[in-house]
N, CA, C and O of each residue as an XYZ file, in Angstrom:
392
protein
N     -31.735     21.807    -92.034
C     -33.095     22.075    -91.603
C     -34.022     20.890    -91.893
O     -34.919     20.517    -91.137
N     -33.722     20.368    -93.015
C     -34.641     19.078    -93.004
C     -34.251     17.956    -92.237
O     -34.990     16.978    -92.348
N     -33.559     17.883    -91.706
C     -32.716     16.673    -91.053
C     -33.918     17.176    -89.616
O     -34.782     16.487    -89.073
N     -33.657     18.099    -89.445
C     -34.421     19.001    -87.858
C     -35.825     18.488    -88.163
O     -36.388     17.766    -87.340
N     -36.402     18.820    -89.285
C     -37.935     18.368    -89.570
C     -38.392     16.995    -89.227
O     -39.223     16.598    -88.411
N     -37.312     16.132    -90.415
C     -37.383     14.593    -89.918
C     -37.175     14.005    -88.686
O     -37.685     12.966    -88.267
N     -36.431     14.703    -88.161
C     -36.051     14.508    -86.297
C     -38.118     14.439    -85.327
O     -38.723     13.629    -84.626
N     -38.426     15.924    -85.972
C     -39.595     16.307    -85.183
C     -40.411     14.965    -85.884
O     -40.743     14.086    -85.088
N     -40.648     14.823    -86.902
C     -42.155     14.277    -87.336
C     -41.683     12.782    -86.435
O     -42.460     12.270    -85.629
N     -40.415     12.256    -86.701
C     -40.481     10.727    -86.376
C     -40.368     10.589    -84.754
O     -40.632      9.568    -84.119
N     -40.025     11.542    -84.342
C     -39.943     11.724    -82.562
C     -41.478     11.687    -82.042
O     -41.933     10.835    -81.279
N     -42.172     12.755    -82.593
C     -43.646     13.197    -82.364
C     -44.067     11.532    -83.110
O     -43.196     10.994    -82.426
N     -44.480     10.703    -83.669
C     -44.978      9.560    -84.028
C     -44.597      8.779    -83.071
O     -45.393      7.981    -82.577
N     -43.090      8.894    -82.574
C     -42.789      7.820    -81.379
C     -43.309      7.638    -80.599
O     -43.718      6.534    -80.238
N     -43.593      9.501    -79.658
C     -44.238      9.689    -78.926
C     -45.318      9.150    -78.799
O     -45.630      8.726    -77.687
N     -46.350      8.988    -80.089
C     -47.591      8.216    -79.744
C     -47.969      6.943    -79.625
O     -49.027      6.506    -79.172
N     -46.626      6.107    -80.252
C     -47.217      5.046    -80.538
C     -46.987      3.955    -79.008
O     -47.471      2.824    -79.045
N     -46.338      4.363    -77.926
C     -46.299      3.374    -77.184
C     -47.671      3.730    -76.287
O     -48.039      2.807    -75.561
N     -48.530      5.050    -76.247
C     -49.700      4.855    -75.537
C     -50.766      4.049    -76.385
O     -51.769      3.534    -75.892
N     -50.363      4.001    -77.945
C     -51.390      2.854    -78.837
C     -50.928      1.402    -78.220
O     -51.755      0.550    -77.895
N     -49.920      1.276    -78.133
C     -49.671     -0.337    -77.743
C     -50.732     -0.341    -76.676
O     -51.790     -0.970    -76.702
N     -50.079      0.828    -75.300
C     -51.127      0.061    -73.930
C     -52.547      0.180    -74.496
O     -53.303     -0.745    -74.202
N     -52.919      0.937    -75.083
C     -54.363      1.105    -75.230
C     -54.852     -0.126    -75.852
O     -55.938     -0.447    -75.369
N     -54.317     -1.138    -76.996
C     -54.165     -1.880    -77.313
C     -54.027     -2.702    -76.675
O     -54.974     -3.443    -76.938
N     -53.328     -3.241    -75.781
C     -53.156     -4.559    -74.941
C     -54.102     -4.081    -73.404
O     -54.173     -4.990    -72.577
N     -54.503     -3.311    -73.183
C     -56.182     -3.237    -71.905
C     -57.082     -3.446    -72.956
O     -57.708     -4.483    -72.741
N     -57.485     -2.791    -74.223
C     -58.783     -2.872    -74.514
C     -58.539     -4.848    -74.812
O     -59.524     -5.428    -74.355
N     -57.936     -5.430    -75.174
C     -58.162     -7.091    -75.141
C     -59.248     -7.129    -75.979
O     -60.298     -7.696    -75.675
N     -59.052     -6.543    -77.051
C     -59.991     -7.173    -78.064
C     -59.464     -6.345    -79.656
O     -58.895     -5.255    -79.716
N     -59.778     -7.061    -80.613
C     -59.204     -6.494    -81.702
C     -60.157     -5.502    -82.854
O     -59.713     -5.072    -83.919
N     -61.584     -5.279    -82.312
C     -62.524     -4.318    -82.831
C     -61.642     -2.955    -83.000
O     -60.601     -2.914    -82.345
N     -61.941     -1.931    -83.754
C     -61.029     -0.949    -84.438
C     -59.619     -0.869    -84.713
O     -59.000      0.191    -84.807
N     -58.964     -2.412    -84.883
C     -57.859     -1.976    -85.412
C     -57.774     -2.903    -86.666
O     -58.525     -3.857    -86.867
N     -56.655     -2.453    -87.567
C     -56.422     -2.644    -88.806
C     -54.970     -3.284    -89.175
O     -54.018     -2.579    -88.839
N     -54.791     -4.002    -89.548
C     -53.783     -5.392    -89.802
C     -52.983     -4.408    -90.740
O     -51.793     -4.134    -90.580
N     -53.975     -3.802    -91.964
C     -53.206     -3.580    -93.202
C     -52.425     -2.478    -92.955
O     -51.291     -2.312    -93.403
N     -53.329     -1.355    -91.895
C     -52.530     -0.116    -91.708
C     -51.425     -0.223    -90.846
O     -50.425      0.486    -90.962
N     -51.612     -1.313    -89.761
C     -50.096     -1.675    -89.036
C     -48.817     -2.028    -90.119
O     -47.673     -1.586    -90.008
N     -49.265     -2.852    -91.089
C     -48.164     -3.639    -91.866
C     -47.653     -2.332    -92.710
O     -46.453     -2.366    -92.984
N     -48.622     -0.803    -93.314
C     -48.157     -0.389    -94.160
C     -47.525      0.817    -93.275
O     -47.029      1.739    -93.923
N     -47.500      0.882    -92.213
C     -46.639      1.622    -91.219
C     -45.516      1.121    -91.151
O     -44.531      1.830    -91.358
N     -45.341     -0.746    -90.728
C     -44.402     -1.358    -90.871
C     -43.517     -0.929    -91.534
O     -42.407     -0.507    -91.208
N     -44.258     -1.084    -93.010
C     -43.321     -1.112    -94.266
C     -42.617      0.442    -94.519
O     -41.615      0.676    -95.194
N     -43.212      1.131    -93.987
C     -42.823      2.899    -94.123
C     -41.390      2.945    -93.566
O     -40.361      3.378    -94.083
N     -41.610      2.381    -92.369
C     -40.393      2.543    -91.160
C     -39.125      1.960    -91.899
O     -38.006      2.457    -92.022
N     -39.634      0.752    -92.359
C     -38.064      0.177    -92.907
C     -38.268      0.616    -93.941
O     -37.097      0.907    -94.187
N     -39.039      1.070    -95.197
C     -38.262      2.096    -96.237
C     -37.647      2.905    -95.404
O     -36.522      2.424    -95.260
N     -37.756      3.973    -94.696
C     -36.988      4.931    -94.303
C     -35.884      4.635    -93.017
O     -35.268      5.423    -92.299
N     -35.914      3.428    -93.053
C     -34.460      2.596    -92.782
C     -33.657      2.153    -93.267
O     -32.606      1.716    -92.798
N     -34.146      2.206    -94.640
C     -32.870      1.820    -96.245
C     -32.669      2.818    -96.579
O     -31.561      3.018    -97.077
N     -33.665      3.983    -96.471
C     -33.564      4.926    -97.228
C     -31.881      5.359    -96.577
O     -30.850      5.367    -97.249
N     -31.991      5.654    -95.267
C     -31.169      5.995    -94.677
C     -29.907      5.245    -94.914
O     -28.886      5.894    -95.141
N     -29.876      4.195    -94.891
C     -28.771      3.088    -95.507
C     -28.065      2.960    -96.373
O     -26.973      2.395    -96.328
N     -28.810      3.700    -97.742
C     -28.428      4.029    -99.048
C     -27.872      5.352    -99.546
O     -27.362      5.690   -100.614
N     -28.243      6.219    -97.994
C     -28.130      7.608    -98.048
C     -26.671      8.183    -98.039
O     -26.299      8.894    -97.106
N     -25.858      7.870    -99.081
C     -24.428      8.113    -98.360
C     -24.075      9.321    -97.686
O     -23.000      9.271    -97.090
N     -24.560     10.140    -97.643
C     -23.966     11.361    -97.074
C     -25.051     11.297    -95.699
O     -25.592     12.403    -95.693
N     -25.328     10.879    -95.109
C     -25.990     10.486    -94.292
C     -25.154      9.198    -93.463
O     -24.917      9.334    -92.263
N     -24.782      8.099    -94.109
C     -23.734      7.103    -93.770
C     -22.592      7.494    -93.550
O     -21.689      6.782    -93.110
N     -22.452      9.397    -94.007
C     -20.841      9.534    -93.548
C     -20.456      9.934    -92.521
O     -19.410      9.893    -91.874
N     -21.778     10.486    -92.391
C     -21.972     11.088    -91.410
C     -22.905     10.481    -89.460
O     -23.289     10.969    -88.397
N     -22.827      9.559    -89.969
C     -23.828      8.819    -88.852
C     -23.560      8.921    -87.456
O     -24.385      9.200    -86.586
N     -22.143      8.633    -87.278
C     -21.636      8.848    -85.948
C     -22.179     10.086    -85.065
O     -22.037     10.206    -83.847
N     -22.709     10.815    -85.777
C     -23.205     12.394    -85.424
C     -24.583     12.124    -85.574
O     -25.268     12.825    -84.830
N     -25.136     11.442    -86.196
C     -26.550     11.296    -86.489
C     -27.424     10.317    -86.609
O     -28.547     10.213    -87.102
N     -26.309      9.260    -85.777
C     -26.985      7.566    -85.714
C     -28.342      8.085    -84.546
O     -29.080      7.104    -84.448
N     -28.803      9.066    -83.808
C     -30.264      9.264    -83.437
C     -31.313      9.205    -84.480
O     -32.298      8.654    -83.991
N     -31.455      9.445    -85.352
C     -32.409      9.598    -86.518
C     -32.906      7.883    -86.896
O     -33.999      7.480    -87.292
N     -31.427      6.983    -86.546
C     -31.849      5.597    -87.631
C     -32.250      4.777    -86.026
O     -32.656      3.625    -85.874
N     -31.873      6.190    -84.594
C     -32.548      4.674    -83.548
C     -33.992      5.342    -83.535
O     -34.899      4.687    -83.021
N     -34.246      6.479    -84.013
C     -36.010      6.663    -83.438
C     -36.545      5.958    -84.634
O     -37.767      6.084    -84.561
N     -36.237      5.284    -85.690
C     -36.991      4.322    -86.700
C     -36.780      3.226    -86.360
O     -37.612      2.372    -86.665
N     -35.732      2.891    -85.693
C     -36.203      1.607    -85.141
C     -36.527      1.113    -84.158
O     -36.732     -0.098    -84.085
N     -36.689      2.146    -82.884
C     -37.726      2.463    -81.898
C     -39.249      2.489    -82.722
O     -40.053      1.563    -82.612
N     -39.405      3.269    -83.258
C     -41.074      3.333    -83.649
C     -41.403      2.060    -84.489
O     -42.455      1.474    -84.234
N     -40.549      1.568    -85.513
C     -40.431      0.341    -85.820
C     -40.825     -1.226    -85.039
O     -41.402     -2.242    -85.427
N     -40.143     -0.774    -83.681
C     -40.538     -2.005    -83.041
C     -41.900     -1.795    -82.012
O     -42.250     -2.713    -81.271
N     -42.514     -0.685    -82.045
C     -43.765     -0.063    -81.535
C     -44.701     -0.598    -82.388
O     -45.587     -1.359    -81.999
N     -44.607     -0.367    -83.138
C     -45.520     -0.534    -84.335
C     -45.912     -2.237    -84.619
O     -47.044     -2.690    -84.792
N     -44.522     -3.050    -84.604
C     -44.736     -4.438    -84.733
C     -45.473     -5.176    -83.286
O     -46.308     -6.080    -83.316
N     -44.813     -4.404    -81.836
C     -45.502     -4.904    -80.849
C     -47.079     -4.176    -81.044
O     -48.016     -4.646    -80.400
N     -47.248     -3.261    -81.770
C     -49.102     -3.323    -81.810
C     -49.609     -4.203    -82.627
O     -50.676     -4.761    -82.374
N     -48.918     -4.439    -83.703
C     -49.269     -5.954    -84.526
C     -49.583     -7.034    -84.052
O     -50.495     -7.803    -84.357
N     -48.426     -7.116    -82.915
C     -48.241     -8.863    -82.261
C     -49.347     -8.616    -81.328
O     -49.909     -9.687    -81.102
N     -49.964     -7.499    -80.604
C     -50.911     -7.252    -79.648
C     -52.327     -7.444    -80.849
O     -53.146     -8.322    -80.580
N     -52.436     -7.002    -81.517
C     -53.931     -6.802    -82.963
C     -54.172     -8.631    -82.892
O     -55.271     -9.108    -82.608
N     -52.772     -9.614    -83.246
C     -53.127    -10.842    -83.220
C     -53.388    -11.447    -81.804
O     -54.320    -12.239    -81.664
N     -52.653    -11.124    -80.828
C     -53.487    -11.753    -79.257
C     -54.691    -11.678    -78.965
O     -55.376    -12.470    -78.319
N     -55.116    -10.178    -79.710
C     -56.567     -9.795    -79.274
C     -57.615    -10.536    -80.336
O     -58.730    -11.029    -80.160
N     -56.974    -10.431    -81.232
C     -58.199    -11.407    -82.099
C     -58.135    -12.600    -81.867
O     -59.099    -13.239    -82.289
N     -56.918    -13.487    -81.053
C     -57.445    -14.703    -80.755
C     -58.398    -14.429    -79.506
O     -59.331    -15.188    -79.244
N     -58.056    -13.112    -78.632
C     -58.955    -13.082    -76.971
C     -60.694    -13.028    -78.029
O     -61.727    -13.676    -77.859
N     -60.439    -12.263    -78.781
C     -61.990    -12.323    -79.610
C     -62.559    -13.087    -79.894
O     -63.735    -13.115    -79.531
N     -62.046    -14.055    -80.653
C     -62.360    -15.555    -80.697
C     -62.800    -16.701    -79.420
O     -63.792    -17.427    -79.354
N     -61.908    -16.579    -78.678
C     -62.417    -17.103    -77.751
C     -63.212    -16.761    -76.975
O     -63.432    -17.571    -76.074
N     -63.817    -15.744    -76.958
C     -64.689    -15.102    -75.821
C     -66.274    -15.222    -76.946
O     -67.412    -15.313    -76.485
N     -65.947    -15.190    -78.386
C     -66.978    -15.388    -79.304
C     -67.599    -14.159    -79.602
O     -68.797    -14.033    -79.856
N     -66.680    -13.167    -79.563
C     -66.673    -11.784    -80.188
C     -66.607    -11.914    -81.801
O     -66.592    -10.903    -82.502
């Protein structure tokens, strides 16, 4: 049952984060977003990508449950392309003299 839980919460986060990217790369500018909260999302994803790593009964099982370690590193790489988008836009900011 917790395996089912962790399935929902990190699926439902996936779900949102690729309409943050587009919203992120139209608005072209880096006003309301936050560097630190991207990086400490970052850092969440790959704890709970070691976590999983270290998890042996989880590693014994993976072949059955390698979905769990691709939606972390799906949301993982969501998360870094809103990063790499946070720095385009603050250079579009800069140059426009925002």
């Amino acid at each position: 049952m917790a395996e089912i839980a962790e399935v929902i919460m990190i699926v439902c986060f996936g779900a949102s984060w690729p309409f943050n990217v587009i919203k992120s790369y139209k608005a072209r500018t880096a006003k309301g977003k936050s560097p630190v909260f991207l990086c400490l999302i970052i850092i969440g994803y790959i704890a709970g990508i070691v976590s999983k790593f270290l998890n042996e009964a989880y590693m014994a099982a993976i072949g059955e449950k390698w979905y769990v370690l691709f939606f972390y590193f799906l949301n993982l790489l969501m998360v870094s392309a809103d990063l790499i988008i946070y720095f385009r836009n603050r250079m579009l900011d800069k140059r426009s003299g925002i």
